[in-house]
N, C-alpha and C positions, 0 to 999 in steps of 0.2 A: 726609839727602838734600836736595837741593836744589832748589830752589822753579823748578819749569819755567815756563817762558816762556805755554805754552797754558793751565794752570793759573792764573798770576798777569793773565791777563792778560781770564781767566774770572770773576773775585774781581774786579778792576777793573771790568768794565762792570759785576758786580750792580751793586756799590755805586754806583756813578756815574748809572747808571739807574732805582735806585729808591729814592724818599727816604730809608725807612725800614728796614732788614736784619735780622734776627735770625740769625746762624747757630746755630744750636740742636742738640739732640740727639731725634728723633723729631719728629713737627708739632706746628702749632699749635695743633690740638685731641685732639692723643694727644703729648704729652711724653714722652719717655724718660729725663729727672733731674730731679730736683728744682731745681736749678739754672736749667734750662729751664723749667721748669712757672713757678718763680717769676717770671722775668723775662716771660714770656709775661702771666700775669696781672696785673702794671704795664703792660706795653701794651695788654691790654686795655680797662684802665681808662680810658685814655687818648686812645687813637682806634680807628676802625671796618678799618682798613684798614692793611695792613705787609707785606713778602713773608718769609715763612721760609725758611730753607735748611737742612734735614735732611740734616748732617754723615754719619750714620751710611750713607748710600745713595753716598758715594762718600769713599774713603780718601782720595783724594788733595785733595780740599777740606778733610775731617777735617785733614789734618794740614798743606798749603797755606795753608788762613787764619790757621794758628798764624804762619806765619811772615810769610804776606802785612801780618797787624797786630801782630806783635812780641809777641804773647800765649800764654801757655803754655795757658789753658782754654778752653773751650765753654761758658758761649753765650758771643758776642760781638754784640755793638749796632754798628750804622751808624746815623748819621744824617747824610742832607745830601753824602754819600762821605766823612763822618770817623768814625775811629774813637770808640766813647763809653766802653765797657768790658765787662768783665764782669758776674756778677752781682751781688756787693757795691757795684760803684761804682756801677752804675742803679740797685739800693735804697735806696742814702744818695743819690742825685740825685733820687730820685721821693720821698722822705721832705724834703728840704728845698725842692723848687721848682725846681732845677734843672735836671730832665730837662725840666718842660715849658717852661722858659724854650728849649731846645734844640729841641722839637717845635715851639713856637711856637704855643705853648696858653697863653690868660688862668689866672693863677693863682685859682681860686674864693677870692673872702672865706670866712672863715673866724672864727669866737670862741675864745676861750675854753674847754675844757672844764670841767664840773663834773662834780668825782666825789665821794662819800661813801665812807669806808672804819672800817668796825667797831676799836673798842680792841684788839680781838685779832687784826686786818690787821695795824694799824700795831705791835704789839708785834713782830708777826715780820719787819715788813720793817726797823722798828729796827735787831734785831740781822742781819738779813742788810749794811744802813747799817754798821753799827758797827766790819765787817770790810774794809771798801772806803776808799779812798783819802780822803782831807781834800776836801770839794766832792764828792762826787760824790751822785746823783740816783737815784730809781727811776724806770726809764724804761719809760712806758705805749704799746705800739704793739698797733694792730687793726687787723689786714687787708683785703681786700675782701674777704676770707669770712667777717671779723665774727668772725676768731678773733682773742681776747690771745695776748701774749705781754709779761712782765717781764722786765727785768734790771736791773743797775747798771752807772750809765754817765754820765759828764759834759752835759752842758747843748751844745747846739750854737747858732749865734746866732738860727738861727729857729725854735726850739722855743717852744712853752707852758714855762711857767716857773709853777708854783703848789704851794702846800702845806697841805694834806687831812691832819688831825690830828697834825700836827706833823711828817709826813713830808713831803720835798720830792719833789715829781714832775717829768718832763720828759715832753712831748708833744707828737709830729711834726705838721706841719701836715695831714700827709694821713690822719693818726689823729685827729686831732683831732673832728671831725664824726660820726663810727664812736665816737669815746669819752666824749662827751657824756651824762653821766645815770647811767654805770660806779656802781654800787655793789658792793663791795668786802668780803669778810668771810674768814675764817680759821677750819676745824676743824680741830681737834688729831686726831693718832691718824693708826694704818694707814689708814682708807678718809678722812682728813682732807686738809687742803691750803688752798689758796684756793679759793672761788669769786665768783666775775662775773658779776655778773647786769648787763647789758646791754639795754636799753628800745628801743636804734635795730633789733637784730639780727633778721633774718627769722625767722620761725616754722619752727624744723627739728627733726626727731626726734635727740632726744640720746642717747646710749648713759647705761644705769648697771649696775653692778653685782648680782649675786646677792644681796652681804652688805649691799648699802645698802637693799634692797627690803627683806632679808630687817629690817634695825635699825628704817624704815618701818614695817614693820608693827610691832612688837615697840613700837615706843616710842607707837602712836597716830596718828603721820602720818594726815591725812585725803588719802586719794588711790582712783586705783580703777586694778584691778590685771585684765589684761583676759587671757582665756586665747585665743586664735586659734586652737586645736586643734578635731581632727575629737573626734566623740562618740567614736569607738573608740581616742583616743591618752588623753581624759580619764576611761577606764574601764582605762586601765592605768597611771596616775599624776596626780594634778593638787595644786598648791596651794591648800593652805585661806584662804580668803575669796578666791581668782580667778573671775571671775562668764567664763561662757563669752561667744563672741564672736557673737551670732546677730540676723537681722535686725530686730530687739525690742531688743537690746542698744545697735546701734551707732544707732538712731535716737534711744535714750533718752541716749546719749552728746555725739551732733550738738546737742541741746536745753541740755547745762549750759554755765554761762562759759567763756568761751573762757581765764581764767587756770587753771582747774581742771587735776591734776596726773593724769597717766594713762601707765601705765606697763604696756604689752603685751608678752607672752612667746608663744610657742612650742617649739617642741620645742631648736631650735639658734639662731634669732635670724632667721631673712630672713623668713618670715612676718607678724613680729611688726611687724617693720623697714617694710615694704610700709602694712601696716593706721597704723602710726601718722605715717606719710606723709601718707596720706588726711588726717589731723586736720590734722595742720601743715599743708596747704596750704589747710584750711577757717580758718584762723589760731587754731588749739590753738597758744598758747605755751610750753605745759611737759607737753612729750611726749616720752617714753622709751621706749626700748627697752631689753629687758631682756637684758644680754648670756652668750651659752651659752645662754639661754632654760631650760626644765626638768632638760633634762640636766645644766648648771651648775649648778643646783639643787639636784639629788639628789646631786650630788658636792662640792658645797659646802658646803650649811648642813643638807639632810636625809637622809641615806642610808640611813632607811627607804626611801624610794619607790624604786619599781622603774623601772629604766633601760628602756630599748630602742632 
């Protein structure tokens, strides 16, 4: 179909009228793709102010600004009335300097990263290296949510450029600052992987598993394992050494280091989820939640205890 005149020419003044565009799928602060959600939080980053246009509330814009900017997907960036792109091309322009070169934002100074990574990091990312192309890099990116992400992947010209136990790194500039301090280690096995332990990252309640609590306990682990349950859920099943959760409890909890590891369950997990909230935002840095909470439990590692 073909791109009406009232249509094109509705696309026309946004863009012309307002510096900045997102045409997006859902709003600004309710996305409806990931796509969207993404590019939304690069412009977040970046400035206070931008107008969205929520595709999904009129077909004919849906499928009008495909054509109006020669683009087959959603979201699409304005800036200025020009077209900038999608969401890959604002992730590699917001990762090298170029979106805000476009916005007309000072690029922040920037260092350096320093990371540490354990012999048993780098043995695996070795061989993950040793299947990849001649030159190529493991590439360290963290978000503004402070989440990693690896892969492999060539050197761009404004990346970090360093190599942490023999392994070579690459690191964007806008990861850069967020990946400062990264230490780096590797468990083998089913509940194994990497982990990242990260120093810049806000104080947020982590998810962990049934079978890691349950290895935790089993191996020693000094942690305290918290039950949020009413009396009457912990008279019809509870875990041995879970201290209940009572106002005696969480005052003597508020008092220890704030590195101290604390790992709360309940019945299914949102309880639990709530209570170790509280910690992280009193700055508890290693706060968990225990996920499935009891019920995982008893279907995971103990199936004596009685379900309900």
């Amino acid at each position: 179909m073909a791109l009406s005149e009232e249509v094109r020419k509705e696309l026309s003044d946004t863009v012309s009228e307002n510096r900045v565009v997102l045409f997006m799928k859902g709003k600004r602060r309710l996305p409806q793709c990931g796509f969207s959600a993404q590019v939304v939080k690069i412009l977040d980053d970046l400035l206070d102010d931008y107008l969205t246009v929520n595709v999904l509330e009129n077909p004919d814009v849906r499928d009008g600004v495909k054509q109006f900017s020669n683009w087959p997907t959603i979201p699409q960036l304005y800036v200025g009335g020009k077209f900038v792109g999608g969401c890959d091309i604002v992730s590699e322009m917001y990762r090298n300097g170029e979106l805000h070169q476009a916005l007309g934002i000072q690029l922040p100074e920037v260092k350096e990263p320093t990371l540490s990574i354990t012999d048993a990091a780098a043995h695996a990312l070795k061989g993950a290296l040793e299947q990849a192309p001649e030159g190529s890099c493991v590439r360290l990116e963290v978000d503004g949510s402070f989440r990693p992400a690896m892969g492999v992947d060539g050197p761009n010209a404004t990346d970090f450029r360093l190599e942490v136990n023999g392994i070579p790194f690459v690191v964007d500039r806008m990861s850069a600052p967020r990946a400062d301090g990264i230490a780096m280690d590797f468990l083998p096995g089913e509940q194994g992987g990497f982990r990242i332990d990260n120093p810049n990252e806000p104080p947020r309640v982590r998810n962990i598993s049934v079978d890691q609590v349950s290895q935790w306990l089993q191996e020693g682990q000094e942690f305290e394992l918290v039950d949020v349950r009413t009396d009457a859920e912990r008279d019809i099943a509870k875990i041995e050494g879970a201290v209940q959760y009572t106002p005696q409890e969480r005052e003597r909890l508020m008092g220890l280091p704030k590195d101290r590891i604390l790992v709360f369950h309940c019945h299914h997990g949102s309880r639990s989820l709530e209570a170790g909230q509280e910690f992280a935002a009193e700055g508890f840095r290693r706060v968990f939640n225990m996920e499935g909470g009891i019920d995982a439990w008893a279907l995971q590692v103990d199936n004596t205890l009685r379900r309900y």
